[in-house]
C-alpha positions in Angstrom: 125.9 69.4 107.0 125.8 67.2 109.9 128.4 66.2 112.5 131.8 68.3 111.2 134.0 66.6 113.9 136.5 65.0 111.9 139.6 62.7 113.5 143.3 63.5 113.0 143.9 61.6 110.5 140.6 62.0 108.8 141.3 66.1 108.7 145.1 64.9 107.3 143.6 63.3 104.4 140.9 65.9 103.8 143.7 68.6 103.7 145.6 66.4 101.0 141.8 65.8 98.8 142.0 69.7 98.9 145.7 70.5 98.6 145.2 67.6 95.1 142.3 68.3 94.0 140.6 66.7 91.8 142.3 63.2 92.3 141.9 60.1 92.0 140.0 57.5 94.2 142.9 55.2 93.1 145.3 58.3 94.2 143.9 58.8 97.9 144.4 55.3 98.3 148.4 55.3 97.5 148.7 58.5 99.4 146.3 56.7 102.4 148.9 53.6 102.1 152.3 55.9 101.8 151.1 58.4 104.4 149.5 56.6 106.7 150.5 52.7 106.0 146.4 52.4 105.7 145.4 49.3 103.6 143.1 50.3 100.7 140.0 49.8 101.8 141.0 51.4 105.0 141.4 55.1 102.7 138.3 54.5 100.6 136.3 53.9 104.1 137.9 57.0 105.1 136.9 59.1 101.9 133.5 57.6 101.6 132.9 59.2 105.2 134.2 62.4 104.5 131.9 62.2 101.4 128.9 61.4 103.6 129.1 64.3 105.6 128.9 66.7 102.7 132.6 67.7 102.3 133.9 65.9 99.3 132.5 64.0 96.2 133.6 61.2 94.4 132.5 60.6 90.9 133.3 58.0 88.5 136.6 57.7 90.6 137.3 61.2 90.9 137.4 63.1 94.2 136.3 67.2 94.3 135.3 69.0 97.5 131.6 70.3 97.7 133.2 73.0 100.3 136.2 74.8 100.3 138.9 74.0 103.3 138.1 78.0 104.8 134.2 77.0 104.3 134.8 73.5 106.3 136.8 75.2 109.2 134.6 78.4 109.5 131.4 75.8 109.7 133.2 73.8 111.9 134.1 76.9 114.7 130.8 78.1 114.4 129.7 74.6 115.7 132.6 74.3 118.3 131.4 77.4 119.9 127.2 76.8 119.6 127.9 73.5 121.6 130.4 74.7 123.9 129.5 78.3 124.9 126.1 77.8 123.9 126.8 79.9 120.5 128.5 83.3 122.6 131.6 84.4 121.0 132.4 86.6 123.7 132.2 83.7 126.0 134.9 81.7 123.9 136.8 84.5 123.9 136.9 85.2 127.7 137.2 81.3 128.2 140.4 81.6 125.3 141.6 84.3 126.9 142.0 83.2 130.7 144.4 80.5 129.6 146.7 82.7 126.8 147.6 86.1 127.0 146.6 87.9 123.8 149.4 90.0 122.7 148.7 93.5 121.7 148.6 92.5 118.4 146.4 90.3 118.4 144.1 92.3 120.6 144.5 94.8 117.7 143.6 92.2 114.8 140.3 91.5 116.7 139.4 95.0 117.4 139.8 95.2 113.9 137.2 92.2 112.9 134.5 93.5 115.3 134.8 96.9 113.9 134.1 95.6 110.1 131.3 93.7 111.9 130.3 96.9 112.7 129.7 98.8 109.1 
């Protein structure tokens, strides 16, 4: 999977393709026009991108997903934080935490993760 960067509305329409799925081609384009007042062509360019990058399928005019939404956003951290903090998570984490206080709570739920990374 290449680039995962995906626009606003591009992650809109991929969240409705996974909410529906399997739809319709024919579907996406009424929800492109109704939700986003795209013309059709406009939501088939649209889907036949999200296709090309390896999240979705569309078959005989019916649209699956080749990866789970959890799959897509998981992928798509891992890649925010490999270009941006040159893949440290710790680094991320300082940087995330000098501009929002972690509650205690939250401090807890991570302690939690590392220690299952742990085992």
């Amino acid at each position: 999977m290449s680039d995962l960067k995906m626009g606003t509305a591009e992650a809109r329409f991929a969240d409705i393709i996974w909410e529906r799925e399997p739809i319709t081609s024919g579907q996406m384009a009424k929800i492109g026009a109704e939700e986003f007042n795209w013309k059709k062509s406009t939501s088939h360019t649209v889907l036949r991108r999200l296709c090309e990058r390896g999240l979705f399928k569309n078959e005989d005019g019916t649209v699956t997903s080749l990866i789970s939404r959890e799959e897509y956003y998981a992928r798509h951290s891992e890649q925010y934080v490999e270009e941006t903090f040159g893949g440290s998570l710790p680094a991320f984490l300082a940087a995330f935490g000098t501009r929002k206080k972690l509650t205690d709570q939250e401090i807890d739920e991570l302690q939690k993760v590392i220690d299952g990374m742990r085992r």
